[in-house]
Backbone as JSON, one array per atom type, in Angstrom:
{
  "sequence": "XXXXXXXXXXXXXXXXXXXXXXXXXXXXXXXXXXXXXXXXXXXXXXXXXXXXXXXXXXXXXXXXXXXXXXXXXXXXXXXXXXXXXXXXXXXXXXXXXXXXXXXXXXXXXXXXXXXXXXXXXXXXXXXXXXXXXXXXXXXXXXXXXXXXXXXXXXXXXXXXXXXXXXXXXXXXXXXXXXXXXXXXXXXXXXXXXXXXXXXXXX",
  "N": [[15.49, 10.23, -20.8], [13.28, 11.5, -17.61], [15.56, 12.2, -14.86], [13.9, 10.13, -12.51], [12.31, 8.93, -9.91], [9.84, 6.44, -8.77], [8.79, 7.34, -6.5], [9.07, 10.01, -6.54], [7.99, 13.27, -5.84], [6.55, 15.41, -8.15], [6.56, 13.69, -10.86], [8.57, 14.33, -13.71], [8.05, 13.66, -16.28], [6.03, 13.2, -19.21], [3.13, 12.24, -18.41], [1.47, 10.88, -20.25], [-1.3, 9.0, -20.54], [-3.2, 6.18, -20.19], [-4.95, 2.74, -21.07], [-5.39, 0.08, -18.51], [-5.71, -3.55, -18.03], [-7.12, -4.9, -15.63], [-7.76, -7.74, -12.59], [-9.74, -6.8, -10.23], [-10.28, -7.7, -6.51], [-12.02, -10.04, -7.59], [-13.5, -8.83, -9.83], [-13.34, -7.48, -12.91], [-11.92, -4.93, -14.87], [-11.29, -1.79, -16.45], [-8.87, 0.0, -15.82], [-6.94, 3.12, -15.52], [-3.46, 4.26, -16.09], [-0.17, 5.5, -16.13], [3.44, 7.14, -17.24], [6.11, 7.21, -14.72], [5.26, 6.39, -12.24], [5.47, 3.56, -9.74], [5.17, 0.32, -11.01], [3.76, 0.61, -13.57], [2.18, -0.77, -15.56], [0.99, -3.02, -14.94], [-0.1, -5.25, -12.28], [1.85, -5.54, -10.19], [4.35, -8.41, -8.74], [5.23, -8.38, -6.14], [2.92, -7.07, -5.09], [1.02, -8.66, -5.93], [1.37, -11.22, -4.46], [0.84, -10.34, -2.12], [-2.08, -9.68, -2.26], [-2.99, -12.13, -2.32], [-1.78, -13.68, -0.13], [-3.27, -12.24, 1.83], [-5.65, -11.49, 4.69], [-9.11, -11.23, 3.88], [-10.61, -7.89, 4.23], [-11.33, -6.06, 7.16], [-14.87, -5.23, 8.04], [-15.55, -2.86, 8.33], [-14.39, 0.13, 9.21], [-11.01, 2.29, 9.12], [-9.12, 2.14, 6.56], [-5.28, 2.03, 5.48], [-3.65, 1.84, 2.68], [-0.17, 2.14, 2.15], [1.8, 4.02, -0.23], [0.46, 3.79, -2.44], [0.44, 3.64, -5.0], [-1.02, 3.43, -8.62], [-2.88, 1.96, -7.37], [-3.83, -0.72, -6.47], [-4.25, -2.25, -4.3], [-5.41, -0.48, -2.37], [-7.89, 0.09, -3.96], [-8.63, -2.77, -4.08], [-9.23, -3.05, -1.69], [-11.33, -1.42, -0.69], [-13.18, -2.55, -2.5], [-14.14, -5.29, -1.26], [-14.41, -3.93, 1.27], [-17.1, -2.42, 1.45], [-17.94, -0.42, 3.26], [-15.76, 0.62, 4.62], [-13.38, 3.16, 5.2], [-11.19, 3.65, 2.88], [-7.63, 4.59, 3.18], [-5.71, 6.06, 0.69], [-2.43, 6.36, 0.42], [0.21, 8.49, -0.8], [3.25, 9.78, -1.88], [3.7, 10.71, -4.3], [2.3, 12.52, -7.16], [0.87, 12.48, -9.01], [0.71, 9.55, -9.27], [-1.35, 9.34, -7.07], [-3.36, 11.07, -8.25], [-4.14, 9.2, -10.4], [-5.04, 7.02, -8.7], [-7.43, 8.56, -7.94], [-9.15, 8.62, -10.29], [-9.2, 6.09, -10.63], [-10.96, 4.8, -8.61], [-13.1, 6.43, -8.93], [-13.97, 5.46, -12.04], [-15.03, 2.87, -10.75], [-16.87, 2.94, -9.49], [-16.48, 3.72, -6.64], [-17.01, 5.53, -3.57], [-15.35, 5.7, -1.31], [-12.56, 6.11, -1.13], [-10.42, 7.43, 0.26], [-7.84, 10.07, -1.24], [-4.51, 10.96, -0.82], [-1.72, 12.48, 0.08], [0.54, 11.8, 3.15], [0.88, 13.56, 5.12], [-1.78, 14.24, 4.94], [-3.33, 12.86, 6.09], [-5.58, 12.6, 8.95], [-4.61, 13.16, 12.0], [-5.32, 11.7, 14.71], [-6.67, 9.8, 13.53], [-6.89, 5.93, 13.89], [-6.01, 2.82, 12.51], [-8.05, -0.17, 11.48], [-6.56, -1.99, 9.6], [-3.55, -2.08, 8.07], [-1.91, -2.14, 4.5], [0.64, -2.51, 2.59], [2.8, -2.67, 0.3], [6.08, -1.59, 0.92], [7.62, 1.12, -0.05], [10.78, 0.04, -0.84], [13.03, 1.07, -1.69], [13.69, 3.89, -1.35], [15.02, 3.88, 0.14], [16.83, 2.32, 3.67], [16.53, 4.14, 6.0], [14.72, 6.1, 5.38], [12.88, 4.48, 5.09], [12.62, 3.29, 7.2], [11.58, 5.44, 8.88], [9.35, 5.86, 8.21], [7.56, 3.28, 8.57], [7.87, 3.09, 11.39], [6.52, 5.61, 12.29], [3.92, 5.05, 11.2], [2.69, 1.86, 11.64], [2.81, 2.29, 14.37], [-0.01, 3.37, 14.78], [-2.36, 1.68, 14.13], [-5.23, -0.32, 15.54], [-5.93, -1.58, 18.43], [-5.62, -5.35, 18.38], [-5.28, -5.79, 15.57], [-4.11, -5.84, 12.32], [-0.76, -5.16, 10.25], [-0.53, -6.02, 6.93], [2.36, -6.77, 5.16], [4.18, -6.78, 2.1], [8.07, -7.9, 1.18], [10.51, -8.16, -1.05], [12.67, -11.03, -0.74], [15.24, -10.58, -1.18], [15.57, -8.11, -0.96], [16.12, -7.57, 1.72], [13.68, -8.6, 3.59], [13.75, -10.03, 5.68], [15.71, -8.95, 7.58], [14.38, -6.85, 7.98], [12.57, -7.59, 9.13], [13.5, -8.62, 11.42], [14.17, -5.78, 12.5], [11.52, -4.49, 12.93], [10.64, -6.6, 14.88], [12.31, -5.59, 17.21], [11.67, -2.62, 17.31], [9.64, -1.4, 16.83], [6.74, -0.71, 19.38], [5.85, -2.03, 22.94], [3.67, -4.93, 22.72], [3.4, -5.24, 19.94], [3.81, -7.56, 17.68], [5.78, -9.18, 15.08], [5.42, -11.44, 12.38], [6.49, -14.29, 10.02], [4.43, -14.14, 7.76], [3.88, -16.0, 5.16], [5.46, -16.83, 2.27], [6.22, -16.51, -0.97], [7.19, -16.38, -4.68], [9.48, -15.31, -4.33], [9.45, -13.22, -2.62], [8.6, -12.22, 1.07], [5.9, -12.18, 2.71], [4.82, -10.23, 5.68], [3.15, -10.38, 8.42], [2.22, -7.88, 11.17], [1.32, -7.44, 14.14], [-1.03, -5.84, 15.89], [-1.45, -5.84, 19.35]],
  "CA": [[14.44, 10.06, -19.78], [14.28, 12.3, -16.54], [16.07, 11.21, -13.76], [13.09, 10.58, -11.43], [11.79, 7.59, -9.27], [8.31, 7.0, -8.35], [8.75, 8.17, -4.64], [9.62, 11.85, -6.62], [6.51, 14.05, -5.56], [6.12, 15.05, -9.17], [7.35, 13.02, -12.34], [8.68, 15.74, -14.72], [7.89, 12.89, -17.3], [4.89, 13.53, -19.4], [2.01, 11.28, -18.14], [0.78, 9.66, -21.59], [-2.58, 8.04, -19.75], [-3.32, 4.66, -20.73], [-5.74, 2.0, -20.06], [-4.57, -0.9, -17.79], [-7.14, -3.81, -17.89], [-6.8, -5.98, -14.64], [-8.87, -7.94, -12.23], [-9.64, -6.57, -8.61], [-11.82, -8.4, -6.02], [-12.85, -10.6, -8.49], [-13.76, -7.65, -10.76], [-12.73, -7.31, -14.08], [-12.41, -3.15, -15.01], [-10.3, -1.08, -17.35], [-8.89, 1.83, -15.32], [-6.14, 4.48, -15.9], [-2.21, 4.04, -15.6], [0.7, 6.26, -16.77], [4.48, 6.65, -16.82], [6.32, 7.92, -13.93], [5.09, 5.45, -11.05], [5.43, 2.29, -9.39], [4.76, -0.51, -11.79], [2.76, 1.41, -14.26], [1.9, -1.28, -16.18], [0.67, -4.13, -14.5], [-0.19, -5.29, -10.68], [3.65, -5.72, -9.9], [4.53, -9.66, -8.49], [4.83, -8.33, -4.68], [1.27, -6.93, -4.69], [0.29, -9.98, -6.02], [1.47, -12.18, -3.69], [0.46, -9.61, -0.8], [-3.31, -9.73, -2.4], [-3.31, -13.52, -2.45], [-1.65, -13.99, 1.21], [-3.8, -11.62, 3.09], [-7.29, -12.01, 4.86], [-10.2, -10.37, 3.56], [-10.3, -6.44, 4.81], [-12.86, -6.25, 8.1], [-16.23, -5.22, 7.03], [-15.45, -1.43, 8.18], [-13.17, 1.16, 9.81], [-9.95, 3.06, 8.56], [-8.11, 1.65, 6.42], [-4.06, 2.62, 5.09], [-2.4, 1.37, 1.66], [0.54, 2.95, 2.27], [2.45, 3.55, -0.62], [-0.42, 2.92, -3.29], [1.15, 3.94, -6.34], [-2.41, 3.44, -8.91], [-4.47, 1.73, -6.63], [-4.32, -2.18, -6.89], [-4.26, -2.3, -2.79], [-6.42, 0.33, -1.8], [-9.14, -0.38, -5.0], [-9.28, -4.0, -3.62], [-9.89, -3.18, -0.2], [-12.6, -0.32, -0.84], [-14.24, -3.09, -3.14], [-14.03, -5.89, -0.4], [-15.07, -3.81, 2.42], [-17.45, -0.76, 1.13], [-18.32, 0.55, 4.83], [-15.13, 1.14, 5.45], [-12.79, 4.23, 4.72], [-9.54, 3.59, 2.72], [-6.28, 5.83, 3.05], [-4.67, 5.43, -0.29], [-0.91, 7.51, 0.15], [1.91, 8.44, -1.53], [4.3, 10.95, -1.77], [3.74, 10.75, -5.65], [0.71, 13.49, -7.34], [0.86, 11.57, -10.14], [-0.27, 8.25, -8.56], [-2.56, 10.39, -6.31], [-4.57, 10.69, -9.4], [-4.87, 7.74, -10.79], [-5.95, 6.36, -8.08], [-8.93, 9.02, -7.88], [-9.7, 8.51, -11.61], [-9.72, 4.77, -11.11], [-11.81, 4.94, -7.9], [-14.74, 7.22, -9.75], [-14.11, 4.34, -12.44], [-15.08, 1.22, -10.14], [-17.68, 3.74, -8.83], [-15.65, 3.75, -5.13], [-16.73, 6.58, -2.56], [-14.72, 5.56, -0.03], [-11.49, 5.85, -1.05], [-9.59, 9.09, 0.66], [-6.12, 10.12, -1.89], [-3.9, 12.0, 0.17], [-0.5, 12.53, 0.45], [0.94, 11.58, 3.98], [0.47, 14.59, 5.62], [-2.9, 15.36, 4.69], [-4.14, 11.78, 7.2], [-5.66, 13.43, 10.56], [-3.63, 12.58, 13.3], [-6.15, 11.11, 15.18], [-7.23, 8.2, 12.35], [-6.28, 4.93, 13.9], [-6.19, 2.13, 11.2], [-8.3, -1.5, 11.45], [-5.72, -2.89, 8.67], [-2.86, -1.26, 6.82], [-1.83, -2.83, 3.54], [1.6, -2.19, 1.94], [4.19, -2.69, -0.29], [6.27, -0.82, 1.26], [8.68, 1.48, -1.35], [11.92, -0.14, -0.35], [13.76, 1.84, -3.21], [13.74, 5.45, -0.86], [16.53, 4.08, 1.55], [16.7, 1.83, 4.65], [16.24, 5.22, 6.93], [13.72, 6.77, 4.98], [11.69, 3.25, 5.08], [12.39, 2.56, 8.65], [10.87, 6.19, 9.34], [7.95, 5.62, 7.52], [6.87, 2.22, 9.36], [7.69, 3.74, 12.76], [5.51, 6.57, 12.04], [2.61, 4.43, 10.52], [2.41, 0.87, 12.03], [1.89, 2.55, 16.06], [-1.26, 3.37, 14.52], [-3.07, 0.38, 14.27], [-6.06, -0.18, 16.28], [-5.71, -2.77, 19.17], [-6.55, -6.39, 17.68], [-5.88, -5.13, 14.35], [-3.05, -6.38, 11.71], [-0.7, -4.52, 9.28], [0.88, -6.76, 6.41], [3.73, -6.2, 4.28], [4.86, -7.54, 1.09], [9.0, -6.85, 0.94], [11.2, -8.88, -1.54], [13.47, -11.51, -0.02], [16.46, -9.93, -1.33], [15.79, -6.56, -0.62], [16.35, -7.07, 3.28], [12.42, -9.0, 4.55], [14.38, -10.78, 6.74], [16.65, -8.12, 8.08], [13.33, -5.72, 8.34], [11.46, -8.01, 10.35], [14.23, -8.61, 12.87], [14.44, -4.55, 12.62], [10.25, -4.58, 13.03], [10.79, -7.32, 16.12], [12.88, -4.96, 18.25], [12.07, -1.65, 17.3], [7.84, -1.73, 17.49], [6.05, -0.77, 21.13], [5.13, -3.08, 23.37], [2.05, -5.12, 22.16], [3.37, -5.46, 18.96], [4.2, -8.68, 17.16], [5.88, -9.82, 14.15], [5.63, -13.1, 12.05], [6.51, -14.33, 8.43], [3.12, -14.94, 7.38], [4.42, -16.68, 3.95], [6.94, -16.63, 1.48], [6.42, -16.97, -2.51], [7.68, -15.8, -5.47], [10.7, -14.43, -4.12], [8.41, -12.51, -1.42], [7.65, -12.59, 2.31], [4.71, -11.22, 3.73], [4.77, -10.23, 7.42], [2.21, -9.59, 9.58], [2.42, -7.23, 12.38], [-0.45, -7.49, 15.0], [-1.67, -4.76, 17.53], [-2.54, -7.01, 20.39]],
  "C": [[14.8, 10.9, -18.55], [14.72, 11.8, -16.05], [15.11, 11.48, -12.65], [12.99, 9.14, -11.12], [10.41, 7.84, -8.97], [8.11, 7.37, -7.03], [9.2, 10.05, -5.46], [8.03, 12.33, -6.89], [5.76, 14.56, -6.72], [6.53, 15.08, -10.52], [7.41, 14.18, -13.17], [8.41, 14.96, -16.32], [6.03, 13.2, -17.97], [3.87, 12.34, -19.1], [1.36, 10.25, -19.2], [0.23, 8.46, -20.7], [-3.12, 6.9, -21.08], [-4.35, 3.36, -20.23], [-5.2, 0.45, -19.6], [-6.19, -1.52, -17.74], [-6.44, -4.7, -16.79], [-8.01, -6.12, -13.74], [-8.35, -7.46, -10.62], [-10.81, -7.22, -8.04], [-12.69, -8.84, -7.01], [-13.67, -9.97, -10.06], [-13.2, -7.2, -11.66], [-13.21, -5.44, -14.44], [-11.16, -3.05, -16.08], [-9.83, 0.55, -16.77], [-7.5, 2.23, -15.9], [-4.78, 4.32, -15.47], [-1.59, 4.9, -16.53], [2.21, 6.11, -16.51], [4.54, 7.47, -15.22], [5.99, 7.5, -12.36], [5.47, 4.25, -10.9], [4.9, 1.08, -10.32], [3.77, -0.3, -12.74], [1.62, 0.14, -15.03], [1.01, -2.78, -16.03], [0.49, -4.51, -12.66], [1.62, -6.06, -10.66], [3.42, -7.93, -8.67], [4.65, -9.19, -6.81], [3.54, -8.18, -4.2], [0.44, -8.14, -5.0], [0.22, -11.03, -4.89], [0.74, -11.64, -2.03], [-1.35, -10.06, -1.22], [-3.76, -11.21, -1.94], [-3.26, -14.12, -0.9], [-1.9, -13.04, 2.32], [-5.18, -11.83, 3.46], [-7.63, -10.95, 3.82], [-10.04, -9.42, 4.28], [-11.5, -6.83, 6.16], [-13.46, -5.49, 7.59], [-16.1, -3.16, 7.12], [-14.22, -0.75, 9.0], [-12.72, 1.52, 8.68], [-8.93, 1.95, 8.17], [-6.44, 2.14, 5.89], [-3.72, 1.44, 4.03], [-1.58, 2.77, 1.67], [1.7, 2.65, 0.81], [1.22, 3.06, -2.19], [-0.19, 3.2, -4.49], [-0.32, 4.04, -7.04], [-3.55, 2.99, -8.08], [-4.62, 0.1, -6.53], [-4.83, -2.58, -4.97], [-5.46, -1.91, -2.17], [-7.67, 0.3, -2.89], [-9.58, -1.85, -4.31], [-9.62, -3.9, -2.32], [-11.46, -2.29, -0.13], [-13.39, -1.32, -1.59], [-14.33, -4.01, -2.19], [-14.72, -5.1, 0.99], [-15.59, -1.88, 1.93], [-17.72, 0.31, 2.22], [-17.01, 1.21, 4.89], [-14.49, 2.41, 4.78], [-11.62, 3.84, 4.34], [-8.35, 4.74, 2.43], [-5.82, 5.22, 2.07], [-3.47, 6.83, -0.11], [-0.21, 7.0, -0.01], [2.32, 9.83, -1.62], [3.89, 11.92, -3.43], [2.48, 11.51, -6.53], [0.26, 12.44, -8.14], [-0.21, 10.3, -9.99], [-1.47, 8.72, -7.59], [-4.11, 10.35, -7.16], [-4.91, 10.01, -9.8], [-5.68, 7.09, -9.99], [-7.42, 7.13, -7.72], [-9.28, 8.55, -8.75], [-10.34, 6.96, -11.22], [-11.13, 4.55, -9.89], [-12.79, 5.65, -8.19], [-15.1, 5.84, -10.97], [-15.25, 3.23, -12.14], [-16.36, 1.99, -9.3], [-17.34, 3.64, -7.3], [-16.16, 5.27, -4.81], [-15.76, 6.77, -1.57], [-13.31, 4.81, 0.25], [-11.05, 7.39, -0.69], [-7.88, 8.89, -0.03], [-5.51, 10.92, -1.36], [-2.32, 11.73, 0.36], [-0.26, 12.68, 2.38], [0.52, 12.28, 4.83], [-1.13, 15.42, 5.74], [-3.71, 13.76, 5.58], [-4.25, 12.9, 8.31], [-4.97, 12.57, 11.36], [-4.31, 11.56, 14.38], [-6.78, 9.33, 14.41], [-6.62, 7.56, 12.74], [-6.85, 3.95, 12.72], [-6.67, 0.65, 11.5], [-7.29, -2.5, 10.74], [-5.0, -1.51, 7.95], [-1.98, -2.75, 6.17], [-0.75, -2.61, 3.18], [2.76, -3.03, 1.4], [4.89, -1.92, -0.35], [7.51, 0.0, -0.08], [10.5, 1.29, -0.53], [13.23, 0.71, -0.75], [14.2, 3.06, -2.43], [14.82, 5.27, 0.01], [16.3, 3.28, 2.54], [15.96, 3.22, 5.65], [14.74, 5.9, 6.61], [12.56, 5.54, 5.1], [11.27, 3.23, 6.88], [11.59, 3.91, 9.25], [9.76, 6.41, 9.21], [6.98, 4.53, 8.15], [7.09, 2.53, 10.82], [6.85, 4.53, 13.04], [3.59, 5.79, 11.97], [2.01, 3.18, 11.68], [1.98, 1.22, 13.63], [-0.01, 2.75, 15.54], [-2.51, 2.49, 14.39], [-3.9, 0.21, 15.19], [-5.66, -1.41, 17.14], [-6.45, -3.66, 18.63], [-6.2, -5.96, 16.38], [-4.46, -5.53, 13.56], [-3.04, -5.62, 10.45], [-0.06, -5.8, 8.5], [1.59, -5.88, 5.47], [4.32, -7.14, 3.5], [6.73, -7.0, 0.99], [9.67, -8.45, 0.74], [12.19, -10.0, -0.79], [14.93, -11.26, -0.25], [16.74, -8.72, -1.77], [15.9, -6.8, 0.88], [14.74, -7.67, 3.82], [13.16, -9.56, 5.4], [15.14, -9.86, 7.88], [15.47, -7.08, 8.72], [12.48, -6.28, 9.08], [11.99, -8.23, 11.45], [13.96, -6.88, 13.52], [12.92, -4.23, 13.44], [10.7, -5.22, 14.8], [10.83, -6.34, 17.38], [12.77, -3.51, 18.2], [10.45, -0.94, 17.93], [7.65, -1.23, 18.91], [6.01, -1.82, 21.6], [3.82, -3.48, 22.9], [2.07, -5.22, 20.7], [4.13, -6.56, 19.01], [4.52, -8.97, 15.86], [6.14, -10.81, 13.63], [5.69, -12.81, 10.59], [5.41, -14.89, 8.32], [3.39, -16.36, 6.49], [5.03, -16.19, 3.55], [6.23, -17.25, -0.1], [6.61, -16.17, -3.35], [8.88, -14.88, -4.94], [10.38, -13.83, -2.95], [8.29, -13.08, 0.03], [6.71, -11.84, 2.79], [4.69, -11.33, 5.23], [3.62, -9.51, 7.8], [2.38, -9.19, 11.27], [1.53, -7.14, 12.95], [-0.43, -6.54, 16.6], [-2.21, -5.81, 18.3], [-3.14, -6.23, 21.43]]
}
C-alpha cells in the first residue's frame, strides 16, 4: 500500500469508486466514495456525533466544513440550509471530488469544493463545521484553527468534533487562550468517546 494519509494532496493509490449508501438530513442517497481519504467507507463516529450535537445550519450565509473529506458535513448543511453557500475544503483532490460528484448527486448547487487557498479572503463564515484532521500534527492543526475560526461572523458559532483522547481537552484550553477577544469556548457535549466544542463570535 502507498505510504499516504488522507491530508496527502494526492493519494498515489488508485481510486476504485464505489457506492456508499448513507442517510443525510434525513435523506436517504447512494453517492460516491473511494480509497485514499478520511473514512472512506462510512460517516466516521466523530461526524456522527458532531451531526447529532449541533444546531440546525442558519437559513443562509457562508458556510465552512473544514476538512470535508467526501462530504457528510458540508452535504448536510447545503441540504438543511439551501440559501446558503457551503465551503467544503481539504487539502485532499481526491476528496475534492467526491464531494462534487456527490453534490451533483443530491442535486446541491450550493456547495463551493476548494482547496484552502482557493476561499476569498474576504468570505466571513455564519457557521463552520469540522472534524478537524487531528492526524497532520498539533502545529499544523493549531495553524489551521487560528487561520479559520477569526473568521466567523459576529454572533455566529464554529463547532468541533475532536476525540477525547486525541487532546479535546488540551485543545480547548489551547482554543480558550489563544482566540481574539470576543471569542468563547465551551464543551458543548461529550459521547462516544467525543467532545464537541463550540466556539462563539460574540
Amino acid at each position: 500500500m502507498p505510504d499516504e494519509h488522507y491530508f496527502s494532496s494526492r493519494p498515489a493509490s488508485a481510486p476504485q469508486l464505489r457506492p456508499l449508501h448513507v442517510t443525510l438530513a434525513g435523506r436517504q442517497a447512494v453517492l460516491t466514495t473511494a480509497g485514499g481519504i478520511f473514512s472512506p467507507d462510512r460517516i466516521d463516529v466523530g461526524t456522527q456525533v458532531l451531526l447529532a450535537n449541533s444546531p440546525v445550519a442558519p437559513p443562509g450565509g457562508h458556510f465552512l466544513d473544514l476538512g470535508c473529506g467526501w462530504g457528510p458535513i458540508a452535504l448536510t448543511l447545503a441540504l438543511e440550509s439551501p440559501r446558503a453557500t457551503v465551503w467544503a475544503v481539504d487539502v485532499n483532490e481526491r476528496a475534492l471530488d467526491l464531494v462534487r460528484r456527490n453534490a451533483e448527486t443530491l442535486g446541491l448547487d450550493n456547495v463551493n469544493t476548494v482547496r484552502p487557498e482557493d476561499v476569498p479572503a474576504d468570505v466571513r463564515f455564519m457557521t463552520i463545521r469540522s472534524n478537524p484532521p487531528i492526524r497532520v500534527g498539533k502545529s499544523e492543526l493549531h495553524n489551521m484553527l487560528e487561520f479559520w475560526l477569526p473568521r466567523l461572523e459576529a454572533d455566529a458559532d464554529a463547532w468541533l468534533v475532536v476525540a477525547r483522547n486525541l487532546g479535546s481537552d488540551s485543545l480547548q484550553r489551547w482554543l480558550e487562550t489563544t482566540l481574539p477577544d470576543g471569542f468563547s469556548v465551551i464543551r458543548s457535549s461529550t459521547n462516544k468517546g467525543f467532545r464537541v466544542l463550540r466556539v462563539r463570535h460574540k
